[in-house]
C-alpha positions as CSV (number, residue, x, y, z in Angstrom):
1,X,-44.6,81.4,-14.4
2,X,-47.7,79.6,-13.7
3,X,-49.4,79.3,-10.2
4,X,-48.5,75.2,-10.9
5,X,-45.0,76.5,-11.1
6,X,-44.7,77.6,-7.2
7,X,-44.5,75.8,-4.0
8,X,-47.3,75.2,-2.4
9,X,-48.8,76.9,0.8
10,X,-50.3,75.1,3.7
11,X,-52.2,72.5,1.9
12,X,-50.8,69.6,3.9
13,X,-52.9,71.6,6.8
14,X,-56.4,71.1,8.2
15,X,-56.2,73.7,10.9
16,X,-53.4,76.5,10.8
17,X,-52.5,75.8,14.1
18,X,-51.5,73.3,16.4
19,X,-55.1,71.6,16.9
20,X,-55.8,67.8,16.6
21,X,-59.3,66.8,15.3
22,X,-60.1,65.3,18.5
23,X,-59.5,68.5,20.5
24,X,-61.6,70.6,18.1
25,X,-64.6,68.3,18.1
26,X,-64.5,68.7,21.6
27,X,-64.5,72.3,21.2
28,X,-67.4,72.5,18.7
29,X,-69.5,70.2,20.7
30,X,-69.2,73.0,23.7
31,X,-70.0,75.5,21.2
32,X,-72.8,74.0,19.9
33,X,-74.6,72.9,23.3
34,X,-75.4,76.7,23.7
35,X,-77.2,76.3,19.8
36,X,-75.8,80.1,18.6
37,X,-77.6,81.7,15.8
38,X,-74.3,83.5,14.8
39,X,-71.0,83.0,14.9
40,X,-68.0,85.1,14.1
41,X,-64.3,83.7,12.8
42,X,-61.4,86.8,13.7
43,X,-58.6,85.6,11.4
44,X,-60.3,83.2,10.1
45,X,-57.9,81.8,7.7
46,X,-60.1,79.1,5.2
47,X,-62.1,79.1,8.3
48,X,-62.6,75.1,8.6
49,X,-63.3,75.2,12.5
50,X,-65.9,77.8,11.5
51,X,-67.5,75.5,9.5
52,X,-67.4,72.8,11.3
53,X,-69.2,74.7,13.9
54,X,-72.1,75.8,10.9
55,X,-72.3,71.8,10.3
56,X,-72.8,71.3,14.4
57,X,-75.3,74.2,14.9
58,X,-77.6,73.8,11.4
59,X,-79.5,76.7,12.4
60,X,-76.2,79.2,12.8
61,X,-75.0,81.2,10.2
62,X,-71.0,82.8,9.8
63,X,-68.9,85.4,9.3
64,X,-65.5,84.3,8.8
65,X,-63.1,88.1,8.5
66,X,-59.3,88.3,7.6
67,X,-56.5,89.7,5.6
68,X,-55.4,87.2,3.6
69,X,-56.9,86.8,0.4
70,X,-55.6,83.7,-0.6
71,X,-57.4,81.7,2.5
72,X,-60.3,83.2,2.1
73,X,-61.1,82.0,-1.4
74,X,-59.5,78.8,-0.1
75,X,-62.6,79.1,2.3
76,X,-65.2,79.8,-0.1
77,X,-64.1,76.9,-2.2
78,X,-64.4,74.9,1.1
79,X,-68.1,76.5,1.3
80,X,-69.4,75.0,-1.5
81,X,-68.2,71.7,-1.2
82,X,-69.3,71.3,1.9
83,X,-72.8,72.7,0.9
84,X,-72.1,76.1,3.2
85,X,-72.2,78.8,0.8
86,X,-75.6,80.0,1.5
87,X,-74.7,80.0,5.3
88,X,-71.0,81.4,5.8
89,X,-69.4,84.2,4.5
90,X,-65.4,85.1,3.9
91,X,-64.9,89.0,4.3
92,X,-61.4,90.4,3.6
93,X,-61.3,93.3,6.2
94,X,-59.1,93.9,9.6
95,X,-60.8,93.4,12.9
96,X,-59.8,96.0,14.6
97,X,-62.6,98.0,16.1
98,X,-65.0,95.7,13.9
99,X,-68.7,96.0,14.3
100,X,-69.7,92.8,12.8
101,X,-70.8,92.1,17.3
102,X,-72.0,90.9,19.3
103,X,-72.3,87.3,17.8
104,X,-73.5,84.1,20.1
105,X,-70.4,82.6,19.6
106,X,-66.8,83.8,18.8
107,X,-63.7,81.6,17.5
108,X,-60.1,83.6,17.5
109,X,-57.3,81.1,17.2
110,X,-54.0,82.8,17.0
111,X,-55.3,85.6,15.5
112,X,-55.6,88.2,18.8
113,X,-53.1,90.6,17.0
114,X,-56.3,91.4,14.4
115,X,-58.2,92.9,17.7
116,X,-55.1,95.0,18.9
117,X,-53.7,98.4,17.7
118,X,-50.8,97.2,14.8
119,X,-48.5,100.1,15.7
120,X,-48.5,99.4,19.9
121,X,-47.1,95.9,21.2
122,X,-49.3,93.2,21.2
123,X,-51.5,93.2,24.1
124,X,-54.2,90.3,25.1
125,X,-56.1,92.5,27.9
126,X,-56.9,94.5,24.7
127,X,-58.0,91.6,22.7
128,X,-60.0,90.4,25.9
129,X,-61.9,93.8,26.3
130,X,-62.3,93.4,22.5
131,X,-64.0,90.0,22.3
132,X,-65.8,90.5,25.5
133,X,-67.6,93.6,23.7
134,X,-68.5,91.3,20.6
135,X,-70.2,88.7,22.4
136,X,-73.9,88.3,23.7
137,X,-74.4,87.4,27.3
138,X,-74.8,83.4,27.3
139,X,-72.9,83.3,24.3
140,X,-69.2,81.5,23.7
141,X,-65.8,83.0,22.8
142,X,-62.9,80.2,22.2
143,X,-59.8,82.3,22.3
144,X,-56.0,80.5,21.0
145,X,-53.3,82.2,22.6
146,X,-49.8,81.9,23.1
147,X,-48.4,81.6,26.3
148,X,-44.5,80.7,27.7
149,X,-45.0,77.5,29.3
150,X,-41.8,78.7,31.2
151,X,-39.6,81.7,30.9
152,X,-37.3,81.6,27.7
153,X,-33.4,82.0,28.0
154,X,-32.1,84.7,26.5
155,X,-30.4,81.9,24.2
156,X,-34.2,80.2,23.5
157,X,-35.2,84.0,23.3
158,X,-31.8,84.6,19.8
159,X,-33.5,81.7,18.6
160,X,-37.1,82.4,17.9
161,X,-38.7,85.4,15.6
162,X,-36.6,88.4,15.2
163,X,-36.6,90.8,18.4
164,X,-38.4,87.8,20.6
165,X,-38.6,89.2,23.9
166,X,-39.9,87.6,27.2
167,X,-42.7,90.1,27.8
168,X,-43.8,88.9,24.0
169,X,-46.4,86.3,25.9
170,X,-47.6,85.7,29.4
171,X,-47.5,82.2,31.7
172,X,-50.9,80.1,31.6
173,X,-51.8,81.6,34.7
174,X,-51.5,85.9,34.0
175,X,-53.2,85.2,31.1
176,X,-56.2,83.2,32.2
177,X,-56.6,86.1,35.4
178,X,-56.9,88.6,32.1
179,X,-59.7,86.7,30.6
180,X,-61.5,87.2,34.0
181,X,-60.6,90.6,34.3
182,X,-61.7,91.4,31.2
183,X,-65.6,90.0,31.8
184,X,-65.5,85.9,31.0
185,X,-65.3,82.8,33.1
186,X,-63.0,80.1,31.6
187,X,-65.7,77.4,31.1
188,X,-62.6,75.3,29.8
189,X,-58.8,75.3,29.5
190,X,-56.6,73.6,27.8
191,X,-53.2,73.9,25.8
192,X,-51.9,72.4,22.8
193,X,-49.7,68.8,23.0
194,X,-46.5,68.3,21.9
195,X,-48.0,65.7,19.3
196,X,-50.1,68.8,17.9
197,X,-47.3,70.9,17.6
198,X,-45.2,68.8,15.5
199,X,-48.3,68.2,13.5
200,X,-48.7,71.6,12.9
201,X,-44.9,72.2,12.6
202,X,-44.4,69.1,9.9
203,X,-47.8,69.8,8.6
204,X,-46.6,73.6,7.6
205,X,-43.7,73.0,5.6
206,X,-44.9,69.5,4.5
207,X,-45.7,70.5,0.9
208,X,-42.5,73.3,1.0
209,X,-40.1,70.7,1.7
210,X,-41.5,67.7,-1.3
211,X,-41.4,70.7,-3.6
212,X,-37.5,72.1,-3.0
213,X,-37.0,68.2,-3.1
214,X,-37.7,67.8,-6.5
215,X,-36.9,71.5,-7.8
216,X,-34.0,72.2,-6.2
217,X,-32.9,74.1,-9.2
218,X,-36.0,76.6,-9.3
219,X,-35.6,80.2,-9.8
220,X,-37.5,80.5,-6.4
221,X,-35.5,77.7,-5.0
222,X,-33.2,79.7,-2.7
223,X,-35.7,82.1,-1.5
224,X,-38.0,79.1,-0.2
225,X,-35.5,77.0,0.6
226,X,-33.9,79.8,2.9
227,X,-37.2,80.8,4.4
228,X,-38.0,77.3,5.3
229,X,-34.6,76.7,7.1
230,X,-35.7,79.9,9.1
231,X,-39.2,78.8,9.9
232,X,-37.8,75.5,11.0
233,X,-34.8,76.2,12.9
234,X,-37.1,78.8,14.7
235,X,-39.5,76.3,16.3
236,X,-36.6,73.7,17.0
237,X,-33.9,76.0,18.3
238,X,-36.2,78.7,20.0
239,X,-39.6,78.3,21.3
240,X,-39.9,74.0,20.8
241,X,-41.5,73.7,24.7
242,X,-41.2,76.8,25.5
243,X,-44.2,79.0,23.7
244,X,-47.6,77.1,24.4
245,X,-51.1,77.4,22.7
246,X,-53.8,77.8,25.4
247,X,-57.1,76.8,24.2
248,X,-59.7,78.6,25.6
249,X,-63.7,78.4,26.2
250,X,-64.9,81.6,27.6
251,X,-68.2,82.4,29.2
252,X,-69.2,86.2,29.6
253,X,-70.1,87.4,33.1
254,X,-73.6,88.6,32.5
């Protein structure tokens, strides 16, 4: 079986995440105003919003760490069509307890797990206290977090991942009080649409779904087509405007 031979993964996506382009230009431009030398991705994925920021700050250089092999070459491919290669690098290593801080500017988009302890609960005071130590005083940290725009039902709760519990995420307003705590004004706030959601929804089993459509008798057919239903029915019968994405800009207290 060839690699031509398996569904594809996420390349109907631009960002893995619920982000529009307009939103993240935004976000680069208020990176960028504060001209950092070094930036740092924590889960970086491919990494495009990383680069991005490299193209809008031409005298930066990045660091783009995470655990999945497969984006990261996707993000060194990336690299050299965009003419980056000498200027970012992809590192497959885990975050946690990283020394590769402080950094002038720090991007972690859904990816605060990578800054906790794997074997406790997931805990974003911890991730806060984390990024806070990796950034230089003046610098930027735009942190993606999931918050409950309202408390789930116990029904909303059976529908999500396995084991979803309400304690699994703060509201918008806990959460931003933790970034304080932690050592950051939040220069900006701002949570993901429901347009960018099913953008990022649609986007993510885009490719999945036109494959099963025209393979339906695969040997990995079931398994996908199984998974998929999963992945789906989670976001429309579980957390669909209920778990939000916060967005956001963080300035450390000097």
């Amino acid at each position: 079986m060839t690699d031509n031979d398996l569904p594809p993964r996420l390349g109907n996506l631009t960002f893995h995440g619920p982000l529009s382009e307009e939103r993240a230009v935004r976000m680069i431009e208020r990176i960028a105003a504060v001209s950092p030398a070094t930036v740092l991705d924590i889960g970086s994925g491919w990494g495009e919003l990383l680069m991005r920021v490299l193209e809008a700050a031409p005298d930066a250089s990045g660091v783009g760490i995470d655990i999945n092999a497969e984006d990261l070459a996707r993000g060194r491919l990336l690299a050299e069509e965009k003419g980056l290669a000498d200027r970012v690098e992809f590192v497959e290593e885990s975050a946690l307890g990283t020394e590769r801080g402080p950094v002038d500017a720090i991007l972690c988009l859904g990816s605060s797990q990578a800054l906790c302890d794997p074997d406790l609960p997931h805990d974003p005071a911890a991730a806060l206290r984390e990024l806070r130590r990796l950034v230089r005083p003046g610098g930027r940290v735009v942190l993606g977090e999931g918050f409950w725009e309202r408390t789930p039902t116990d029904e909303e709760l059976a529908g999500m991942w396995p084991g979803a519990r309400p304690d699994d995420h703060l509201l918008l307003g806990p959460l931003v009080d933790l970034a304080i705590e932690a050592g950051f004004r939040p220069a900006w706030i701002e949570t993901a649409s429901r347009e960018e959601w099913e953008e990022f929804e649609s986007g993510y089993r885009h490719d999945t779904e036109v494959w099963l459509a025209a393979n339906p008798g695969h040997p990995l057919a079931t398994e996908t087509r199984e998974r998929a239903d999963r992945q789906r029915a989670s976001w429309l019968k579980g957390y669909r405007n209920v778990l939000g994405i916060a967005y956001l800009t963080l300035v450390p207290v000097d």
